[in-house]
C-alpha positions in Angstrom: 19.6 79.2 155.0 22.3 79.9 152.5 22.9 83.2 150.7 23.3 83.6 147.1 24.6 86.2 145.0 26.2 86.8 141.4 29.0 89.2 141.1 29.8 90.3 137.2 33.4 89.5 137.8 36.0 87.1 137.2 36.7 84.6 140.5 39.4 86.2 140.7 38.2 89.4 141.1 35.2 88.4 142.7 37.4 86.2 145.5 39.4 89.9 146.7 36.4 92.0 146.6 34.6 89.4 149.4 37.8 88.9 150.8 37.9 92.5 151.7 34.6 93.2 152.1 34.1 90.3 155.3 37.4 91.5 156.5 36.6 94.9 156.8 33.3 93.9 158.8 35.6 92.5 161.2 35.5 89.0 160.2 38.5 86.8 161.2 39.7 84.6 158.3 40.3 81.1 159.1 41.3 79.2 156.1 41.0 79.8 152.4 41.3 77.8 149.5 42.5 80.3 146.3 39.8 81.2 144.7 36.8 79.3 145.4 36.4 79.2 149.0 37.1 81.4 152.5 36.4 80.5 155.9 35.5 83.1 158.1 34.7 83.6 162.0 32.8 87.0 163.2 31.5 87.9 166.4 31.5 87.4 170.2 30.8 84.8 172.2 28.9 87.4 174.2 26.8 88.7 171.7 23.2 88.5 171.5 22.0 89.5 168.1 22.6 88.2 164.6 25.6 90.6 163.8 27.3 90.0 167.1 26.8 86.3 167.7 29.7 84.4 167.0 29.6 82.2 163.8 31.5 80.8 161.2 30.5 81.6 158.0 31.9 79.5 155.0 31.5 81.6 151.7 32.0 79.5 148.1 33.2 81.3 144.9 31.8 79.7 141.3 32.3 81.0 138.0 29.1 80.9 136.3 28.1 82.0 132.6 27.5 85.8 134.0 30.3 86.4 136.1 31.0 84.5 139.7 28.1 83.3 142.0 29.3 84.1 145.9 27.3 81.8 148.2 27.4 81.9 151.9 26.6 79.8 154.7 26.7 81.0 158.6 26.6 78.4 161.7 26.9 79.3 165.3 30.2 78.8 166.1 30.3 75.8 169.0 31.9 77.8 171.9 28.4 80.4 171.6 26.6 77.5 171.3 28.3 75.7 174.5 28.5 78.8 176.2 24.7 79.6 176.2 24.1 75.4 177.0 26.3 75.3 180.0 24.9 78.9 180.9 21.2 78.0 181.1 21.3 74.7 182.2 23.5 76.2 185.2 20.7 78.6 185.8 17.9 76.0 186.0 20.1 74.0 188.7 20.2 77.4 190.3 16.1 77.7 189.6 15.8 74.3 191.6 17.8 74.8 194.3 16.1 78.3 195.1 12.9 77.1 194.9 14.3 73.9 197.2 15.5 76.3 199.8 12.3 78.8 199.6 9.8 75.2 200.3 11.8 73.8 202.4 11.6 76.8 204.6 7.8 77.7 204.3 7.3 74.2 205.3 9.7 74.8 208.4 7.8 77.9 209.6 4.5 76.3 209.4 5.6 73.2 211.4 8.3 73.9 213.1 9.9 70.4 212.4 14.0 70.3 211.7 14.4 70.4 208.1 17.5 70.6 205.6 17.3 74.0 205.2 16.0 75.4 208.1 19.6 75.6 210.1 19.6 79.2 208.0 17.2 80.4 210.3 18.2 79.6 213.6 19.9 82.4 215.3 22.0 81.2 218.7 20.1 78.1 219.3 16.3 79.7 218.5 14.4 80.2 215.6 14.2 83.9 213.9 10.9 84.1 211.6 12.5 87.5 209.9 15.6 85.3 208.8 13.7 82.8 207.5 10.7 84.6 205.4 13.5 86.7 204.6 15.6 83.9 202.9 12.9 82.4 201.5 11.8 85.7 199.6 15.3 85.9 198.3 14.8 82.5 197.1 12.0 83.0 195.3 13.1 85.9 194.1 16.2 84.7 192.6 14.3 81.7 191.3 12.0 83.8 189.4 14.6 86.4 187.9 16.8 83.2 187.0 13.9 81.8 185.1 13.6 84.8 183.4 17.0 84.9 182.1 16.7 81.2 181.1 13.3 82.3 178.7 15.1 85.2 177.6 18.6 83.4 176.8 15.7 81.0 174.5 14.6 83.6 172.8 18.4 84.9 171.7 19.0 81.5 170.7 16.2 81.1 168.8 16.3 84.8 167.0 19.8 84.5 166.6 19.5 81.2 165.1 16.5 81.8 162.7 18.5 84.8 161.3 22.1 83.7 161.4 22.7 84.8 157.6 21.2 88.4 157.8 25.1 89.3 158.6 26.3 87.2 155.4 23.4 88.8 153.3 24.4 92.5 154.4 27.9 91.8 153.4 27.4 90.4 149.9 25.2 93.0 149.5 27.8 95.6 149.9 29.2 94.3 147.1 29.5 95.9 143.5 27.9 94.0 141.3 
């Protein structure tokens, strides 16, 4: 989505007053281009809603009849985006190895045949049920609260994602027209 928004001042004019007003939201200016263009980066790669997320958010300056017409276009920034890839798809190894261990181990203390996993449950040469239901709980447990974080880290991406110029829009918005 891009952001539009006319300004009743010369590009000039128009160019310090955005300057100012991204800067003072914290933004990070990466590159500008005198006075048609800035480059901006805001956020965290930590942060989880659109006004903390980090993005880069190119802003165009163009004199028009009226005054200047500010547009504004945000993208995640590719480290947030990594960041939240590497993160999930670690976690969904971690769901399938979890759910690995807490089979494999049921299956052990119903038949009592040798299994990958079920050396975690032999205590000095004999088999401790406790250790095992034990383990496998935690599995389970951890599978499930790992799949949970995966469906939640979704849902940031996809809010985040579907309102990634709300921060941009705020900011022109601030302006004077």
């Amino acid at each position: 989505m891009v952001v539009k928004r006319t300004v009743k001042l010369d590009i000039d004019k128009t160019y310090t007053a955005v300057k100012a007003a991204f800067a003072q939201k914290g933004c990070k200016i990466i590159s500008e281009k005198l006075p048609t263009q800035i480059l901006a980066k805001q956020g965290s790669i930590w942060g989880t809603s659109t006004k903390t997320a980090k993005k880069i958010i190119d802003i165009n300056l163009v004199t028009v009849d009226s005054g200047t017409q500010v547009t504004c276009f945000s993208r995640l920034s590719s480290d947030w985006k990594n960041l939240a890839l590497v993160g999930s798809t670690f976690a969904a190894v971690m769901v399938g190895l979890c759910l690995w261990i807490a089979i494999d181990l049921s299956a052990f203390m119903v038949t009592l045949k040798p299994s990958f996993w079920s050396w975690i449950m032999t205590v000095n040469g004999n088999i401790d049920f406790r250790v095992a239901q034990a383990f496998a709980s935690l599995a389970r447990g951890l599978a499930i609260f790992l799949s949970l974080t995966i469906v939640l880290e979704i849902a940031i991406i996809i809010y985040v994602h579907a309102k990634l110029d709300k921060f941009a829009k705020e900011t022109l918005n601030s302006l004077s027209s």
